[in-house]
N, C-alpha and C positions, 0 to 999 in steps of 0.2 A: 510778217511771215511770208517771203519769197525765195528763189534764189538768188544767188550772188546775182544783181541784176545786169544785165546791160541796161535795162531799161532805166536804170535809175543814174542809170549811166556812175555803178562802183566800181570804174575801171582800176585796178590793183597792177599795176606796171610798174671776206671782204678780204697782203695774203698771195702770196704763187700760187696759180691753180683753185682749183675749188677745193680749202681746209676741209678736215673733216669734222663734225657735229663735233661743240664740246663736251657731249658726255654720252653716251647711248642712252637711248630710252628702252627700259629693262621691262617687262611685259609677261601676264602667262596666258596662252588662248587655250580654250577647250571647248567642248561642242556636249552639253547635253543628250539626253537619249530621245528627248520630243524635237531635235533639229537648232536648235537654237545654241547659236555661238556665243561666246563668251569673251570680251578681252580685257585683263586688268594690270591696269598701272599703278604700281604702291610709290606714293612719291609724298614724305612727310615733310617738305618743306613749308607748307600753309596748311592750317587748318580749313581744307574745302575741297569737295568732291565735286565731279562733274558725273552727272548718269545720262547717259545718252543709247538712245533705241535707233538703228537707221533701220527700216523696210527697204525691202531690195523693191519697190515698184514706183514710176512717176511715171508721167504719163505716156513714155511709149509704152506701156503695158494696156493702155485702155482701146475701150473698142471705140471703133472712127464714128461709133453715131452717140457715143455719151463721154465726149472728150470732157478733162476737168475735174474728173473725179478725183483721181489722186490728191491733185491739190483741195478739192472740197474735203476732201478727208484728213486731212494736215489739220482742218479746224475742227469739224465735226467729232474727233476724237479725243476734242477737251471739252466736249457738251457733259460728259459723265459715265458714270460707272453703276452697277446692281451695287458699289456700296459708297459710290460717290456722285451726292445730287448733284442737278443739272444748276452749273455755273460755280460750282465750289473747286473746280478742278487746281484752279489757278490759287485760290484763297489758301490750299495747304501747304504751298511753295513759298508764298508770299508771305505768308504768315510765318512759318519758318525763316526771314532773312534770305531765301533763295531766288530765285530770279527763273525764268525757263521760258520755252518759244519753242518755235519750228519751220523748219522750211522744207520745199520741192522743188523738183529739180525735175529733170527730162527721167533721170533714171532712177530715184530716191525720192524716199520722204525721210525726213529727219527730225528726232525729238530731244529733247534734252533740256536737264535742270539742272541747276548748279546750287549748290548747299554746303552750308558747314555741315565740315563730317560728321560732325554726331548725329547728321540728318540724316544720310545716304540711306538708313534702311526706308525712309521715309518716299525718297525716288524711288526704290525697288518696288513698295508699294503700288504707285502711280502706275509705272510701267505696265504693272504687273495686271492691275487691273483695264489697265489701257486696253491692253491684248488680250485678257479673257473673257472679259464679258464688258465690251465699251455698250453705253446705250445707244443704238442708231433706233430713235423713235421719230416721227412723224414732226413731232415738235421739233424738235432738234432738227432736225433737215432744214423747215420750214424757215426755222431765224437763221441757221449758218448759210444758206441759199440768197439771203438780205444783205448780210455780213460780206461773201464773197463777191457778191455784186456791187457792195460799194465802195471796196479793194479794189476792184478794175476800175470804176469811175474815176478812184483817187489816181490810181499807177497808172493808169494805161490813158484813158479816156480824156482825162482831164488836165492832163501832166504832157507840158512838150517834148514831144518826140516820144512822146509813153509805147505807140505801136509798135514801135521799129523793131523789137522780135517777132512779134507776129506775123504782120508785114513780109520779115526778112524769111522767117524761116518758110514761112508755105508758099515762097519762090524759091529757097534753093535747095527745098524737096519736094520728091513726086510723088513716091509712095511710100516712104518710112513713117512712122509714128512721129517722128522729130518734127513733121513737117507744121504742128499745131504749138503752143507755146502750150506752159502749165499751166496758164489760167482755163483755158479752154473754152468751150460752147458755155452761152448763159441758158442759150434754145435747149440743148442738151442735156444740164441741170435741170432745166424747171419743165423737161417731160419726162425725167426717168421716176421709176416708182419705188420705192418705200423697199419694196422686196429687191431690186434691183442693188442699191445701197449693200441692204443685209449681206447677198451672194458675194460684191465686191469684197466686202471684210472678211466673210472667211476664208474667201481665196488667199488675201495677199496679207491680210494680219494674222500670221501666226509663226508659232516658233521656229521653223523653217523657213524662214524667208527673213530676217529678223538676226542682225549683230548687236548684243548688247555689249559697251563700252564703257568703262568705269574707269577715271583717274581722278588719284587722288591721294587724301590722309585716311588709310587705311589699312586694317592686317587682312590678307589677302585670305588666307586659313577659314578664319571668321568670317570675313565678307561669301566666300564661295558658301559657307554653310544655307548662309541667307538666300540668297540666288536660290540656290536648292527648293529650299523652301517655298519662296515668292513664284519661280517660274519652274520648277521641277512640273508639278500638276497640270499645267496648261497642257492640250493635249495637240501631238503633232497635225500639221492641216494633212487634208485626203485629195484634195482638190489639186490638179495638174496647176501651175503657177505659168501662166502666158508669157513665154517672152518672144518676141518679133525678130526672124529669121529672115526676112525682106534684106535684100543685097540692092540700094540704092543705084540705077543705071548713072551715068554721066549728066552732069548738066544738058551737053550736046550744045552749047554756043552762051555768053552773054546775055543775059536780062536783065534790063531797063525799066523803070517806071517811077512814078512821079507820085509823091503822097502832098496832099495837101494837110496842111494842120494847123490852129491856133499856136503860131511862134513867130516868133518876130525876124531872127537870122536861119537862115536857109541851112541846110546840111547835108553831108553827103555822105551815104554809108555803102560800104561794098564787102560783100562777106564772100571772100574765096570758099569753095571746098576744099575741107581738107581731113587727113586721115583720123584715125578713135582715137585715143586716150591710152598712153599708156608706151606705145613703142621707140625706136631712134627716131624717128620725123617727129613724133612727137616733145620730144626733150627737146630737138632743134628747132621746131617753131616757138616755142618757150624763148629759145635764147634770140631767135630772131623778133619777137615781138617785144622783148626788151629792147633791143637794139632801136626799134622803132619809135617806145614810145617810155621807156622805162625811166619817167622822173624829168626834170626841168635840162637834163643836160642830152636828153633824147634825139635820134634826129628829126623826128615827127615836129616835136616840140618848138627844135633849134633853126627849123627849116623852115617852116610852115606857121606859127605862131609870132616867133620874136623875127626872124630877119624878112622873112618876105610880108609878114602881119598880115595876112590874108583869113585867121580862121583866132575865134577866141578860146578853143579847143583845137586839138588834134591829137588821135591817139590811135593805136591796136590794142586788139585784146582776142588770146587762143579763147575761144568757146567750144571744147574738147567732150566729145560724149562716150558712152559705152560704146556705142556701136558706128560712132560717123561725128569727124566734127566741121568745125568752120572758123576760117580764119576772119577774123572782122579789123577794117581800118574805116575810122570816122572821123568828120570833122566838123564844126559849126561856122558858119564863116562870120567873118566881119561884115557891116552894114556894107551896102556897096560891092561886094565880092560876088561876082556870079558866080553859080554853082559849077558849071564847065571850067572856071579858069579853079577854083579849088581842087576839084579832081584830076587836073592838070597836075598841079602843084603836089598830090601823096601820088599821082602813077611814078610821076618824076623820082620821089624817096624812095617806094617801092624800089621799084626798079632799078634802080644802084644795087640792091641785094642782091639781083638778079644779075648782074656784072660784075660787078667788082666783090672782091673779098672784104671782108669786114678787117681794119687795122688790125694791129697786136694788142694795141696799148687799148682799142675800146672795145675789145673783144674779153681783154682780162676786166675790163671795169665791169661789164655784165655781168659775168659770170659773177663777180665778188657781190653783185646787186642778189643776184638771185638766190647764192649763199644766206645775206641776212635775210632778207626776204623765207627761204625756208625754215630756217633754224626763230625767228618772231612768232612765225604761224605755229611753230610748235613752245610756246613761250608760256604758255596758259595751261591747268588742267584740261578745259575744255577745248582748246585745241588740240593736245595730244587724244584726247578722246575721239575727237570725229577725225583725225588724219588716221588712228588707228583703222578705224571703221569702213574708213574709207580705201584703205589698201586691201583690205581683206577683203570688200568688193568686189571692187572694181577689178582686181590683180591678181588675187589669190595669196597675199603674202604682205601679211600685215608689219613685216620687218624691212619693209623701203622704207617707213617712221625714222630707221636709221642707216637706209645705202640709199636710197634715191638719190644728195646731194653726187655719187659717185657716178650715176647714168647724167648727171649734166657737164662732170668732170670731164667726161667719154664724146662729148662734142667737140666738132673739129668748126674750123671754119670754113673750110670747105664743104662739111656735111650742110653748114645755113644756107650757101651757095645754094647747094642739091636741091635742098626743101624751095627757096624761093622759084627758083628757075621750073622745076615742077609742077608746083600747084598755083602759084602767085602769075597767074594768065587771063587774059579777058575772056576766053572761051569756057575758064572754070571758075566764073563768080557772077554774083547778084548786083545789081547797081540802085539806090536807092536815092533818090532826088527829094529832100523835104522841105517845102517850100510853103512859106505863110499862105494862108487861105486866098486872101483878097488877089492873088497874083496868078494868071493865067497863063503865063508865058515866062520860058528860061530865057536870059541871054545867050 
């Protein structure tokens, strides 16, 4: 239960032009009278639904002295229900042949069960009591407080290179919310009180705040009946929903520093700033971070990996948020490679972006990369389901599911130029040195 991590390091990096989707993905959204959106996909090609809940809250929503909640609440909210005991949450998915998890994000929490369709009312259920009356009791806090503490031990603590968002981001932020990763304070957790929890849930779990996303084998007619039913009565929250209006000032110059850590090859990671989610700079960092690291034929890879063999990794990856993102390039190096002459070797890749225009011929191979790449993520019930969820977010217009491939079509190579020359500067990025414990001194 995380996000798509850096940390775990799942970095995710065809035809004239960028084709369009082979078929539209056909959809009906509507918004209840207690706030709560609605989006469904009838698609009877398998017998299986996906039911997925997103909350509009992660942890830039929390307050800077009880960071972590969000994500404690990702678990805490399969402790149980007023009609579902504590640790059965799981057992009526499972037991159904369904499968379900969750994850948090900087700007989301995200739920979701995947079921044969004759289950779906079965999700509605879960959901439903999810958001109306979940139990946040004393008990329950007490073990998920144990649980989320030995998540960090595994990912972060204990895992090389596990820090490096943490690390990263509360150096190349000052004062936004972003500047804490989702795991957050464990200090934080184990002072907050019992009632503090409570407040948190009613603010941000309720029907207002809250895209529910169904695709699947289904009559749409019937299924909205259920909906009704399941989530009609919940009643709209009252509570203002915190969102951070903080306008991030400039880096104002390069920053440097050195992690020590249990690993054995050194690494070097440098996260530019760069713009939210969502606009042209942002489709063009897409295409430029392909370019960089998009697969074994990459230049990252082609440059830095196999010809020069300096690094047993080298990659980018956009890390794009609601309100501010970052561009990240890393690498691990080989035994022997000092860290300086590694970050040598991607300023050098970089920076050709920043010069020269990206060819014809590997500018059309991107784009065709990032074509199946879009149209795979939406390959599954449950990816149509959270890509839905996720436009309607984050964008307002849960029908990029089928035009967004056309805002990467709309990139020029000249616009990658723009973007790198821009933001890709040592005055607008984080430097990160990670270096096995026993060694006190770079080359």
């Amino acid at each position: 239960m995380q996000k798509k991590m850096l940390v775990a390091f799942g970095f995710l990096f065809s035809m004239n032009g960028l084709m369009a989707q082979s078929h539209t993905i056909k959809y009906e959204k509507y918004t209840l009278p207690n706030g709560l959106k609605v989006i469904l996909h009838e698609d009877h090609s398998a017998p299986v639904v996906a039911v997925t809940a997103l909350y509009h809250v992660g942890s830039k929503n929390e307050d800077t002295a009880r960071t972590g909640f969000a994500h404690f609440f990702e678990h805490l909210l399969f402790e149980g229900s007023d009609n579902i005991k504590r640790g059965e949450f799981d057992k009526y998915v499972t037991n159904a042949g369904g499968a379900l998890n969750a994850n948090t994000s900087q700007d989301r929490t995200f739920y979701y069960e995947l079921l044969p369709s004759n289950q779906v009312e079965l999700g509605l259920w879960l959901e439903s009591e999810r958001m109306m009356h979940a139990k946040i009791e004393q008990i329950g806090v007490n073990t998920q407080r144990e649980v989320v503490k030995e998540e960090k031990r595994e990912r972060m603590d204990n895992r090389p290179y596990g820090s490096f968002l943490t690390e990263m981001l509360k150096r190349a932020f000052k004062i936004h919310p972003y500047r804490w990763a989702p795991i957050g304070s464990m200090d934080h957790l184990n002072a907050a009180k019992l009632d503090e929890f409570i407040q948190f849930y009613k603010t941000f779990y309720v029907p207002n705040n809250c895209v529910l996303s169904i695709a699947g084998d289904f009559q749409v007619a019937e299924l909205k009946q259920k909906i009704e039913a399941y989530f009609g009565p919940i009643a709209k929250g009252t509570r203002p929903i915190p969102r951070p209006t903080i306008q991030e000032p400039a880096l104002g110059g390069e920053v440097r520093d050195i992690i020590y850590d249990n690993i054995q090859l050194a690494g070097v990671f440098q996260a530019y700033r760069a713009p939210k989610q969502g606009g042209d700079e942002y489709y063009a960092f897409n295409v430029l971070s392909t370019i960089l690291s998009g697969g074994e034929s990459s230049r990252m890879t082609k440059t830095i990996v196999d010809k020069k063999q300096q690094a047993a990794f080298a990659g980018s990856q956009p890390f794009f948020n609601e309100d501010a993102g970052l561009f990240i390039t890393l690498a691990l190096a080989n035994m022997g490679v000092a860290p300086a002459t590694l970050e040598q070797s991607i300023d050098s890749v970089v920076n050709d972006l920043k010069i020269n225009l990206v060819g014809e011929r590997e500018f059309q191979k991107v784009k065709n990369q990032i074509t199946t790449d879009l149209v795979a993520s939406n390959g599954t019930m449950a990816g149509i389901a959270e890509s839905l969820a996720n436009y309607e977010v984050y964008f307002g217009d849960a029908n990029l599911i089928n035009t967004e491939l056309e805002k990467y079509n709309k990139v020029t190579r000249e616009e990658v130029l723009k973007v790198a020359q821009k933001y890709l500067n040592k005055d607008n990025r984080v430097v990160l040195y990670y270096l096995p414990k026993e060694k006190t001194t770079t080359k």
